[in-house]
C-alpha atoms as an extended CHARMM CRD file, in Angstrom:
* protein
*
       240  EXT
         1         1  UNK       CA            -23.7850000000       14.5090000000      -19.0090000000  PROA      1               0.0000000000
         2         2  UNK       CA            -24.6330000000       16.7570000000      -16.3560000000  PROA      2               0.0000000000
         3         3  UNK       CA            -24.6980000000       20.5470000000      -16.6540000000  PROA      3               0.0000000000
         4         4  UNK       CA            -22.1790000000       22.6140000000      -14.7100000000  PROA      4               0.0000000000
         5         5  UNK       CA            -21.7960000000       26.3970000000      -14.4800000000  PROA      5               0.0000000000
         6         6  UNK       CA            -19.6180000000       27.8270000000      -17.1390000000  PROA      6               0.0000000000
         7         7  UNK       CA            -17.7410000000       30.8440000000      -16.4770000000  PROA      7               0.0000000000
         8         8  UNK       CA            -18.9640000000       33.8320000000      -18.8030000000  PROA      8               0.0000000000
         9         9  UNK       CA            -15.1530000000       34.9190000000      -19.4270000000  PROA      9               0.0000000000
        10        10  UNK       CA            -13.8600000000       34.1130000000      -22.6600000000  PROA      10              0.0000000000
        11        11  UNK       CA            -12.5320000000       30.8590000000      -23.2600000000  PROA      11              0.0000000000
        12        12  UNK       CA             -8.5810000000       31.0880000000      -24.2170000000  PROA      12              0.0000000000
        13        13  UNK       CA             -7.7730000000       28.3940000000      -27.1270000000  PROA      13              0.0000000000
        14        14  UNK       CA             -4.4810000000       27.4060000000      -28.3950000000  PROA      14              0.0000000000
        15        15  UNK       CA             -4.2080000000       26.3780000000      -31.8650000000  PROA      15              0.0000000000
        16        16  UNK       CA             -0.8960000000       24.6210000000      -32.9170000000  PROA      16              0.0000000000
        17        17  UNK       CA             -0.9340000000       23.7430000000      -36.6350000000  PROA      17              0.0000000000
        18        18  UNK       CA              2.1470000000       24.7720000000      -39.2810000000  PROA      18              0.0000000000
        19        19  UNK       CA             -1.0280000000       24.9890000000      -42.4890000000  PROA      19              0.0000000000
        20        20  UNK       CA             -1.7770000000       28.2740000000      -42.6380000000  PROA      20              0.0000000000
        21        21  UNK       CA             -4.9920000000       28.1800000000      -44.4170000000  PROA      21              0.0000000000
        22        22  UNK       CA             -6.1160000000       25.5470000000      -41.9290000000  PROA      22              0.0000000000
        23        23  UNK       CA             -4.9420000000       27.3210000000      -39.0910000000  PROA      23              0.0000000000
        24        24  UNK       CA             -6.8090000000       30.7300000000      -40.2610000000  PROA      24              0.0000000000
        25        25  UNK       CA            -10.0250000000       28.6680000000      -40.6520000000  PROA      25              0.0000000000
        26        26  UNK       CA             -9.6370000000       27.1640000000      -37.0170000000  PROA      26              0.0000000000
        27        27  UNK       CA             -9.1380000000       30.6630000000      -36.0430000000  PROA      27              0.0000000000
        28        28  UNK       CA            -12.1610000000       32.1290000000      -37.6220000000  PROA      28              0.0000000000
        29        29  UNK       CA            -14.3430000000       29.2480000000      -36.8200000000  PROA      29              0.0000000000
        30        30  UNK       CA            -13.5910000000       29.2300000000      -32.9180000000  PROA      30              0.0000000000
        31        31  UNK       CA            -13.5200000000       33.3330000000      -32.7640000000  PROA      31              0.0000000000
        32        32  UNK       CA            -16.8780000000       33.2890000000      -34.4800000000  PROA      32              0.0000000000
        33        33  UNK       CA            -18.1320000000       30.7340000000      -31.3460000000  PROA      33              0.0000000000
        34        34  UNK       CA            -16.5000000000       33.1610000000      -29.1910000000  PROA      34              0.0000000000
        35        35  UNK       CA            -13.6920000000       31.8470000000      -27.8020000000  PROA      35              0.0000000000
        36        36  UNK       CA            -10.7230000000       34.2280000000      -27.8630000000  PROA      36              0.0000000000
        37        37  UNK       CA             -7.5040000000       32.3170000000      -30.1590000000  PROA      37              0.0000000000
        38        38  UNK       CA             -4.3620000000       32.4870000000      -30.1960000000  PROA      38              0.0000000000
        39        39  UNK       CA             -2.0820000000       30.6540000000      -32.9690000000  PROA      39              0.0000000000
        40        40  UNK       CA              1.1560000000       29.1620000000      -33.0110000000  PROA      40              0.0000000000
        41        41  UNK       CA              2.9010000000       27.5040000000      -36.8540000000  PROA      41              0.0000000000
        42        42  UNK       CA              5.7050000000       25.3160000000      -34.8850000000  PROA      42              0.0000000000
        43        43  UNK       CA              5.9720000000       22.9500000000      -31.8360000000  PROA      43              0.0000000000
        44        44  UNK       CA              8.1960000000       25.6020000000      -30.5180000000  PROA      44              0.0000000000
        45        45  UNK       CA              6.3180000000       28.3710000000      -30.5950000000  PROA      45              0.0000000000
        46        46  UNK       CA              2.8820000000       26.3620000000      -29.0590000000  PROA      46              0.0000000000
        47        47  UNK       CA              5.1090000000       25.5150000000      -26.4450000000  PROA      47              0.0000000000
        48        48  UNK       CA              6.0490000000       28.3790000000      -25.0130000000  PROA      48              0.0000000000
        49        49  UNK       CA              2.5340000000       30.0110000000      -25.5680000000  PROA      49              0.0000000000
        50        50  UNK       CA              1.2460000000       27.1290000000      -23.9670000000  PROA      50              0.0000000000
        51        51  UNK       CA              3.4400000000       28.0380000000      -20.4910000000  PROA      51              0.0000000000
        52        52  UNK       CA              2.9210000000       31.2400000000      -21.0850000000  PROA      52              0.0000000000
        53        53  UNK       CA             -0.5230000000       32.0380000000      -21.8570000000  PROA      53              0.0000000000
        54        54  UNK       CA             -2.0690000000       28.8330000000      -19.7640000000  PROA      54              0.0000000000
        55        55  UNK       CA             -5.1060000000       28.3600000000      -22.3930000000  PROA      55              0.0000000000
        56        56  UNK       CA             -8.4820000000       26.6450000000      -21.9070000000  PROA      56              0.0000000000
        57        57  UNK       CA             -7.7610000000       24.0330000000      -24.9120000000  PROA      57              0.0000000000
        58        58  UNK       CA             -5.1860000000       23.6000000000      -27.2250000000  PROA      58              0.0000000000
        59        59  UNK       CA             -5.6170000000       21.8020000000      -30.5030000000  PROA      59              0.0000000000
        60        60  UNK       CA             -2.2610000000       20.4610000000      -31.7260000000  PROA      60              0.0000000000
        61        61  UNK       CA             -1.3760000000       19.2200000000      -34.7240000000  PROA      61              0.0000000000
        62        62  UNK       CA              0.9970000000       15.8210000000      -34.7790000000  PROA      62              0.0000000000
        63        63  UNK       CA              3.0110000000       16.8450000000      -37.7510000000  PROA      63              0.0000000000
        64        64  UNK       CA              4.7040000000       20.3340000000      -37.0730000000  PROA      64              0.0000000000
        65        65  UNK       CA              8.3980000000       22.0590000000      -37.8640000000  PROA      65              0.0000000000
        66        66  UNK       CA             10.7740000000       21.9690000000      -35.1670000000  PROA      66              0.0000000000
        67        67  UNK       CA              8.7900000000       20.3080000000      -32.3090000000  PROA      67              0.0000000000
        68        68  UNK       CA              6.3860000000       17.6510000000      -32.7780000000  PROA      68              0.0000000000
        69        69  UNK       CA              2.8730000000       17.3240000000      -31.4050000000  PROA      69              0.0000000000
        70        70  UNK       CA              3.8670000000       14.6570000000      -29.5540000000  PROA      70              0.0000000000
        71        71  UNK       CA              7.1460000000       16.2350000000      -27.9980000000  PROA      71              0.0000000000
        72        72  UNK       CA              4.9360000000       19.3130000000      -27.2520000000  PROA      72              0.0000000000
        73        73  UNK       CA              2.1220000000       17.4090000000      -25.2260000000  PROA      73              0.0000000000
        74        74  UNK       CA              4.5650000000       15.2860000000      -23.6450000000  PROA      74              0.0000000000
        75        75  UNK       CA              6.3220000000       19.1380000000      -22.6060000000  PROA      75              0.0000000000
        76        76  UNK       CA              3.0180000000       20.5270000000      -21.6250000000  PROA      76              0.0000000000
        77        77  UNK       CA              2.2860000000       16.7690000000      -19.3570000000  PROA      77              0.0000000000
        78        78  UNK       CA              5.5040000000       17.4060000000      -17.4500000000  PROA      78              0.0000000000
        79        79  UNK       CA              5.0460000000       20.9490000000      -16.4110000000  PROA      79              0.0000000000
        80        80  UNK       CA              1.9740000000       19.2700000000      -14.6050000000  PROA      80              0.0000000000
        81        81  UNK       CA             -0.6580000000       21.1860000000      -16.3770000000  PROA      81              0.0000000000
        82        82  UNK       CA             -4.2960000000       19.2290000000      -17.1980000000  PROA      82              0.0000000000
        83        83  UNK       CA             -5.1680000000       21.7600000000      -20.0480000000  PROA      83              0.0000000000
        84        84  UNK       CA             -6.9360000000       19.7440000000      -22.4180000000  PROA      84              0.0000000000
        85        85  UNK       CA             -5.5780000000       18.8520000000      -25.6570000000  PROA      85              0.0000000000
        86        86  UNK       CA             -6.8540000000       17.6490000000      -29.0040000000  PROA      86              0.0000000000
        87        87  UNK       CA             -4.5810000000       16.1390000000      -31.4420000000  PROA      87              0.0000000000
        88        88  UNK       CA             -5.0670000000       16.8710000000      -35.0880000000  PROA      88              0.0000000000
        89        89  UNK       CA             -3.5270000000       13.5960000000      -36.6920000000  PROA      89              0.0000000000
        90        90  UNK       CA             -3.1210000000       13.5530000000      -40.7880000000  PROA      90              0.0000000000
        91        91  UNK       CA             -3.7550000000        9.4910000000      -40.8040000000  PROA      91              0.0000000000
        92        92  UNK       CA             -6.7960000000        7.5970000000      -39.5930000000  PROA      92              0.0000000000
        93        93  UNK       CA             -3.7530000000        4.9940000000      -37.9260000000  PROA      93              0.0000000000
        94        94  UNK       CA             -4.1450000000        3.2240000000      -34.6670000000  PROA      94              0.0000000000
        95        95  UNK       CA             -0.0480000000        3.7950000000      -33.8500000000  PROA      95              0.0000000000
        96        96  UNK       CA             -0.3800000000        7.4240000000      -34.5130000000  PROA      96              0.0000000000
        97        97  UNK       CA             -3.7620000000        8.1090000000      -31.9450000000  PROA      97              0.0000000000
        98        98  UNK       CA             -2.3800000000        5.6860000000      -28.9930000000  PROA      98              0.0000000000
        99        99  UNK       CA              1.1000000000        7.9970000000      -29.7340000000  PROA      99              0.0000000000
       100       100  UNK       CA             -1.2780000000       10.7620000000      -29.0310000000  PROA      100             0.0000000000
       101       101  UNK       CA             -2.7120000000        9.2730000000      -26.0280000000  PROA      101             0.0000000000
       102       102  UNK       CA              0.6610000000        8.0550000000      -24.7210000000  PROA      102             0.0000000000
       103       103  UNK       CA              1.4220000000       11.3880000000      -25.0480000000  PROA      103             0.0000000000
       104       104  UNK       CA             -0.8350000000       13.1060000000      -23.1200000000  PROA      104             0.0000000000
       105       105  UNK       CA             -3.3270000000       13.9490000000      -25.2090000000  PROA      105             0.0000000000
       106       106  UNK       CA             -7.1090000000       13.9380000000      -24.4230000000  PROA      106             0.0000000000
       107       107  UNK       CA             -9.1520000000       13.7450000000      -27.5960000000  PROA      107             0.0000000000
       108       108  UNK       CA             -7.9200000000       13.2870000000      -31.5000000000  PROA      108             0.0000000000
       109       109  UNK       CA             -9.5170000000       14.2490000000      -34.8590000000  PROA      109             0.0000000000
       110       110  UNK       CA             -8.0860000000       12.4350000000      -38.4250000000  PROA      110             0.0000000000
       111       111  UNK       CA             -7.7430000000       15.1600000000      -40.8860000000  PROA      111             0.0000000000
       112       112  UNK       CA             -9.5310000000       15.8280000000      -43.3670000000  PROA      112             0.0000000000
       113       113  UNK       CA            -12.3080000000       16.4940000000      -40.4050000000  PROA      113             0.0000000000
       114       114  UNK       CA            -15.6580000000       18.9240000000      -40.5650000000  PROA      114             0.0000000000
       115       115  UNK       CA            -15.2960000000       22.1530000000      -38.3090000000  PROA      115             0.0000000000
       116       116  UNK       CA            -18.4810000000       21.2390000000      -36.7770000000  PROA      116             0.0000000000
       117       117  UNK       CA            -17.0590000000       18.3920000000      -35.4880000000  PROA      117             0.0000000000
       118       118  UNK       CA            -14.1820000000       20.3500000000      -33.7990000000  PROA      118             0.0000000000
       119       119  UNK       CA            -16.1420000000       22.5730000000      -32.5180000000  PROA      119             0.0000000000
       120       120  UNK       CA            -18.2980000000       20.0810000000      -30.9880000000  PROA      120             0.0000000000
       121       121  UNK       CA            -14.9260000000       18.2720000000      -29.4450000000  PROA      121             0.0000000000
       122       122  UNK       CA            -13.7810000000       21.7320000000      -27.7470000000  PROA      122             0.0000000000
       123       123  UNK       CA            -17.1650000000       22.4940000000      -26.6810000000  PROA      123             0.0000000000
       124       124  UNK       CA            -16.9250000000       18.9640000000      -24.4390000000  PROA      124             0.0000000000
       125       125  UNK       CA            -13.1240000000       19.6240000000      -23.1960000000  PROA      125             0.0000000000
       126       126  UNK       CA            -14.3910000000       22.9290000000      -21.4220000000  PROA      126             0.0000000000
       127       127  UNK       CA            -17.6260000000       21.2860000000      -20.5160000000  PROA      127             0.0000000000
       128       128  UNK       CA            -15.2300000000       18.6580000000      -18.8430000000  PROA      128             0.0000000000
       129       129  UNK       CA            -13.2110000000       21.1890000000      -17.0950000000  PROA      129             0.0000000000
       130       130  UNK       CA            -15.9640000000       23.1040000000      -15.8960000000  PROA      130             0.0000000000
       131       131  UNK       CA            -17.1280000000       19.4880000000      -14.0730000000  PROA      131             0.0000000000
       132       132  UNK       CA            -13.8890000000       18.6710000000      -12.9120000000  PROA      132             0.0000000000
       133       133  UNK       CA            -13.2560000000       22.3030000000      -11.3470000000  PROA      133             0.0000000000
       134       134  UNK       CA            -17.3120000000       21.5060000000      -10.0650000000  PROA      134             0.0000000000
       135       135  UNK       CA            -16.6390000000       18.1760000000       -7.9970000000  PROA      135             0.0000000000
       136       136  UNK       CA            -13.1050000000       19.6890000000       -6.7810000000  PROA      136             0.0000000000
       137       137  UNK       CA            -15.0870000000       22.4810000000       -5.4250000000  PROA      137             0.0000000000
       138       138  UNK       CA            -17.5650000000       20.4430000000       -3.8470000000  PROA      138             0.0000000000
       139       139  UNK       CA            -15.6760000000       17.4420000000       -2.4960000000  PROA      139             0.0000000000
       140       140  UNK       CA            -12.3460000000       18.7170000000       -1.8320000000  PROA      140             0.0000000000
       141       141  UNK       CA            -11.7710000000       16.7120000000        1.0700000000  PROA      141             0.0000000000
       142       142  UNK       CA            -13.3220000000       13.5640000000       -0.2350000000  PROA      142             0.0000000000
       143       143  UNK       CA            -11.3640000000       10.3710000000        0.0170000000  PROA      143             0.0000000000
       144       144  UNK       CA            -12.2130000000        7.0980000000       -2.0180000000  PROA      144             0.0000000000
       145       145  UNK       CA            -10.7000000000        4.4760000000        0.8970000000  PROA      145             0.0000000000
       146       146  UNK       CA            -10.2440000000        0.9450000000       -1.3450000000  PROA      146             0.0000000000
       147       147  UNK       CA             -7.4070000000       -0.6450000000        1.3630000000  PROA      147             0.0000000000
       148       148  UNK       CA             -4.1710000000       -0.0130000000       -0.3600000000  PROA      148             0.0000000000
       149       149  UNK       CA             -5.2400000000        2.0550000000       -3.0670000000  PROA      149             0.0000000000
       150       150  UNK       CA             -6.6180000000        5.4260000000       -1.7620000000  PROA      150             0.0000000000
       151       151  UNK       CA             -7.5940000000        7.9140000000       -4.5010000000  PROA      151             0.0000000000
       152       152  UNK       CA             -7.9110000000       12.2740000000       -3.2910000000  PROA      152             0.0000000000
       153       153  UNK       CA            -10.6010000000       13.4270000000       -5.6340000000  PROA      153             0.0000000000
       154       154  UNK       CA            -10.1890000000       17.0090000000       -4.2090000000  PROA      154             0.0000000000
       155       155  UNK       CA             -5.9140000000       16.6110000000       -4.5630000000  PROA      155             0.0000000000
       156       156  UNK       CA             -6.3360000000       14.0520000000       -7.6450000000  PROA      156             0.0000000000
       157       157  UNK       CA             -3.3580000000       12.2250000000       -5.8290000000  PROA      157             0.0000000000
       158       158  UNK       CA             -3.4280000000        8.6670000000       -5.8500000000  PROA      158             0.0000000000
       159       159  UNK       CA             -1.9360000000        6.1460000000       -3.6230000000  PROA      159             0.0000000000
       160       160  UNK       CA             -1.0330000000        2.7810000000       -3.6910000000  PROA      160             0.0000000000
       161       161  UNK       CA              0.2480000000        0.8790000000       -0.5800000000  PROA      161             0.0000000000
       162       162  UNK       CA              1.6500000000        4.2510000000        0.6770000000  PROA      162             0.0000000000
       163       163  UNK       CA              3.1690000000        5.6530000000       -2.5810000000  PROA      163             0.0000000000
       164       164  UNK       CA              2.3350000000        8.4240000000       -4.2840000000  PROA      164             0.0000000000
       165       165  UNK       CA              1.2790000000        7.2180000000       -8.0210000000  PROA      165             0.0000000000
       166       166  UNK       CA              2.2090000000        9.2300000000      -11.1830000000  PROA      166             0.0000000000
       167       167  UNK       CA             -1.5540000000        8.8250000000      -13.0450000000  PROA      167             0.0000000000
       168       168  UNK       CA             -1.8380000000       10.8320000000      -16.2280000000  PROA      168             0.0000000000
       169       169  UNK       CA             -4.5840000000       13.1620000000      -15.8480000000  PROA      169             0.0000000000
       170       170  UNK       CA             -7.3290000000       11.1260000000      -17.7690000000  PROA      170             0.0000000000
       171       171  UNK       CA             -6.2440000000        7.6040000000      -16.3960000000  PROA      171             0.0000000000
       172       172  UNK       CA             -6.9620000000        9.8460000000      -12.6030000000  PROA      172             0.0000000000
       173       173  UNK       CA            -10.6760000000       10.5960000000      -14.1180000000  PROA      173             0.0000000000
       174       174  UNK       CA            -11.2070000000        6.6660000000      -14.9460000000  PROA      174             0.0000000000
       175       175  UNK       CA             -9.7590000000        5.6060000000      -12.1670000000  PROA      175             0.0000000000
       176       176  UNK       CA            -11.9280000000        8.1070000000       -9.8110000000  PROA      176             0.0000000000
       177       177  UNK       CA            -15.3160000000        7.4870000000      -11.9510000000  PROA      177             0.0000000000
       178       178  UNK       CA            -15.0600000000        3.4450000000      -11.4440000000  PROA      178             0.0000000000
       179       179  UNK       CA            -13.6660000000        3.6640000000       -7.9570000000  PROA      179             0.0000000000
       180       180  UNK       CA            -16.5100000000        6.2380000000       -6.5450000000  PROA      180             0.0000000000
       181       181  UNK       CA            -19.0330000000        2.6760000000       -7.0670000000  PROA      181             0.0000000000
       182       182  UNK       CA            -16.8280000000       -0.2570000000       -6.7520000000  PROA      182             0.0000000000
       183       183  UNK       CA            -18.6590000000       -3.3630000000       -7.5190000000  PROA      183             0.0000000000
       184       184  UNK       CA            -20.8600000000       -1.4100000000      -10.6530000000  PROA      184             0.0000000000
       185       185  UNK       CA            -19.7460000000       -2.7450000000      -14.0230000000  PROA      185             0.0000000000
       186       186  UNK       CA            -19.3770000000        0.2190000000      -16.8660000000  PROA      186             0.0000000000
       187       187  UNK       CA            -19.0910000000       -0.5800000000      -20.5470000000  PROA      187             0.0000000000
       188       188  UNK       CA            -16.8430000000        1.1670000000      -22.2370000000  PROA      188             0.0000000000
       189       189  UNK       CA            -19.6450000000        3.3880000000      -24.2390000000  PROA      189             0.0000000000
       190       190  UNK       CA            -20.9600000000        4.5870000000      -20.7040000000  PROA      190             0.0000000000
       191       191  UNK       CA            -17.1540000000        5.3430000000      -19.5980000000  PROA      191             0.0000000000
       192       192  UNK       CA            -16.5540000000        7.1650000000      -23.3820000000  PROA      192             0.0000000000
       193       193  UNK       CA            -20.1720000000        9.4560000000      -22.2380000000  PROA      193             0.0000000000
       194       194  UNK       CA            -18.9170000000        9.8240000000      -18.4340000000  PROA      194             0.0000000000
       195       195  UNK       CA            -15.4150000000       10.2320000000      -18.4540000000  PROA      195             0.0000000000
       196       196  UNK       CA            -14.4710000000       11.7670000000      -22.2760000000  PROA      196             0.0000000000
       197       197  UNK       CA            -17.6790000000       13.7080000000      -22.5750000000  PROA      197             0.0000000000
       198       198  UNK       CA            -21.5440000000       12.9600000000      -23.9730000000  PROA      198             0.0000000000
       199       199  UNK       CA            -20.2400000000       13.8170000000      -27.8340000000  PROA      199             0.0000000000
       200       200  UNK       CA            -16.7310000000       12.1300000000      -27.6140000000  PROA      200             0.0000000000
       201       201  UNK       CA            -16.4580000000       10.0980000000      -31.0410000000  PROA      201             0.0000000000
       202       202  UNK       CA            -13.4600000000        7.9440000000      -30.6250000000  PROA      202             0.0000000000
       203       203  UNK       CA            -14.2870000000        4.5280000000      -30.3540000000  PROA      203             0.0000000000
       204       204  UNK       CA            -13.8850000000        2.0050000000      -27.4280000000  PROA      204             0.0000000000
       205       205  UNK       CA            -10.2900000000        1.4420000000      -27.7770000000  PROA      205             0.0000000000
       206       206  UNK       CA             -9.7960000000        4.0890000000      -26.1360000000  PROA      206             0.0000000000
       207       207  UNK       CA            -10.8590000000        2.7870000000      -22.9370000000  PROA      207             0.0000000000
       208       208  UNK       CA             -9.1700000000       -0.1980000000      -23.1520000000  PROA      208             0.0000000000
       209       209  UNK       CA             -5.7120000000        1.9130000000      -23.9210000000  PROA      209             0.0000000000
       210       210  UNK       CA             -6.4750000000        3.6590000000      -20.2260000000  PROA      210             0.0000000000
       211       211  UNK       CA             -7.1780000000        0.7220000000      -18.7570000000  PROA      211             0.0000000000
       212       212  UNK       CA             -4.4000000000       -1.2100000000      -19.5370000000  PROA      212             0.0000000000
       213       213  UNK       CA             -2.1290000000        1.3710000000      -18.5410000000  PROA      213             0.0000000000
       214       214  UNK       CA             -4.0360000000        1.8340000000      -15.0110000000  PROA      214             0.0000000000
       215       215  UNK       CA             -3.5930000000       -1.6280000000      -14.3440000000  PROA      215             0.0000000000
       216       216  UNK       CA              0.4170000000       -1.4380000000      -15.4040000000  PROA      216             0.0000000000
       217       217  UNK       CA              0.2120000000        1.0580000000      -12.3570000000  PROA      217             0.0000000000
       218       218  UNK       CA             -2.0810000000       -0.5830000000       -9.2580000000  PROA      218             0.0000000000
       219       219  UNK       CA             -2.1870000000       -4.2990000000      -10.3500000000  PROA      219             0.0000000000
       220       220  UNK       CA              0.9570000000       -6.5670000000       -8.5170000000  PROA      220             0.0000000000
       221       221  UNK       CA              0.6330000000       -8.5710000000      -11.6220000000  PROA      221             0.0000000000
       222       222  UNK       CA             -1.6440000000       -6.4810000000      -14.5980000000  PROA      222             0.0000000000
       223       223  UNK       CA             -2.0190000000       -9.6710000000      -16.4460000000  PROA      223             0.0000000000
       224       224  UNK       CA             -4.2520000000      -11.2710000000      -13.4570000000  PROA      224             0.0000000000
       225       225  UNK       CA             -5.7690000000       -8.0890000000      -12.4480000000  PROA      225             0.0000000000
       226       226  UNK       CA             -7.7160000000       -8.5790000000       -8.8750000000  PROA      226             0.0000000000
       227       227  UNK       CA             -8.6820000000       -4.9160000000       -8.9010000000  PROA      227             0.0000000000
       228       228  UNK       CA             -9.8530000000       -2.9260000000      -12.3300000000  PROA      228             0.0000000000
       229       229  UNK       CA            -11.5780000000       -6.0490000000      -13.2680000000  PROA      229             0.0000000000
       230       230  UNK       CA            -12.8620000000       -7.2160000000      -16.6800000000  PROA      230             0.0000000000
       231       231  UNK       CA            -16.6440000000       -8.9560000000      -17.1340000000  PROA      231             0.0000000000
       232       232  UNK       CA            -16.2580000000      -10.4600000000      -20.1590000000  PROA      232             0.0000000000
       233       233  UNK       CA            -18.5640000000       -8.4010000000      -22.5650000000  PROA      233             0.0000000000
       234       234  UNK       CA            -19.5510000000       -5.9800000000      -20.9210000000  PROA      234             0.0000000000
       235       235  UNK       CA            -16.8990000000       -4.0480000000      -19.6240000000  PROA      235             0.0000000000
       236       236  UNK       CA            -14.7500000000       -3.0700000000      -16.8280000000  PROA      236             0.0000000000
       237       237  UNK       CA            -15.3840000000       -2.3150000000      -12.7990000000  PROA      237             0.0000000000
       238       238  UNK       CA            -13.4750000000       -2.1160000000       -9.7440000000  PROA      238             0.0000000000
       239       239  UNK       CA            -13.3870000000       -5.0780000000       -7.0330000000  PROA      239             0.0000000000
       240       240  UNK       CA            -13.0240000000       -4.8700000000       -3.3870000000  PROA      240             0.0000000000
């Protein structure tokens, strides 16, 4: 992945999780890669430090007291915010990480998981950020033109025949990526490096989770799509 400028300011991370002695280790661990922490040990009270401190990341946990992971990204999704969020899952299930992604989230780790690993994972959301906030920046009043569906990379508003779409904020960075060379086929490992970030771990399914929700959204009919196409392995590319 291409290097963008970072700013030197302290990076502000949330970290949502009701185990203390996890929680403290989290702490120490990102303060000691200096990023400045703040802690919450309920869904409630990562909530409203979430609105109210507007952090870089936030790790949440999926299990917590009071409100769950899930309720709080879905909360943190319909304020409109595109903080990143990593969701600490206790269970290596597929239900519980598409929850996660349905959700809002961006990334997931299955406890038990190695620090360096979650370091790692943050280090790529801000990364991410810091390349979004780039290309914003620079193309701010570029326009991907496909007919009916025109995407606003500077905006990140999409629209299809008209209509504003509704695009959670990953399925806009897909979308965007694919669209900006229609006709180029992507497999889903170069869309995991370009789109989730060089170090991003989670396997493929991932992509396919996005896609089939993009096409629920800009397909007439997303079981014949004629627009986010499939080649049949290899991956997935936009047709005009």
């Amino acid at each position: 992945m291409p290097e963008f400028p970072i700013s030197d300011r302290k990076f502000k991370i949330l970290v949502v999780e009701d185990d203390r002695t996890l929680r403290e280790a989290l702490r120490y661990n990102l303060v000691a890669e200096g990023y400045e922490v703040l802690v919450a040990d309920d869904g409630g009270e990562g909530l409203v430090s979430a609105r109210q401190y507007s952090p870089d990341v936030i790790v949440l946990d999926l299990m917590l007291p009071g409100l769950s992971g899930l309720e709080v990204c879905k909360a943190v999704r319909g304020d409109g915010s595109i903080v990143p969020i990593i969701m600490l899952t206790a269970r290596d299930a597929e239900l519980d990480r598409v929850g996660g992604l349905e959700s809002g989230a961006d990334d997931y780790v299955t406890k038990p998981f190695s620090m360096r690993e979650l370091l790692a994972r943050v280090g790529v959301q801000i990364r991410r950020m810091a390349m979004l906030k780039s290309v914003s920046q620079s193309t701010a009043d570029q326009v991907i033109d496909l007919g009916n569906l025109v995407i606003n990379r500077g905006s990140r508003g999409v629209t299809l025949d008209g209509k504003q779409l509704d695009l959670r904020p990953r399925e806009f960075d897909l979308l965007a990526h694919l669209a900006a060379n229609p006709g180029r086929v992507y497999t889903r490992d170069q869309l995991l490096q370009d789109v989730w970030g060089f170090e991003y771990s989670g396997d493929t399914r991932t992509v396919d989770v996005h896609v089939r929700w993009l096409r629920l959204k800009i397909e007439k009919d997303p079981s014949k799509p004629t627009l986010l196409g499939t080649v049949r392995g290899v991956g997935y590319r936009i047709s005009v």
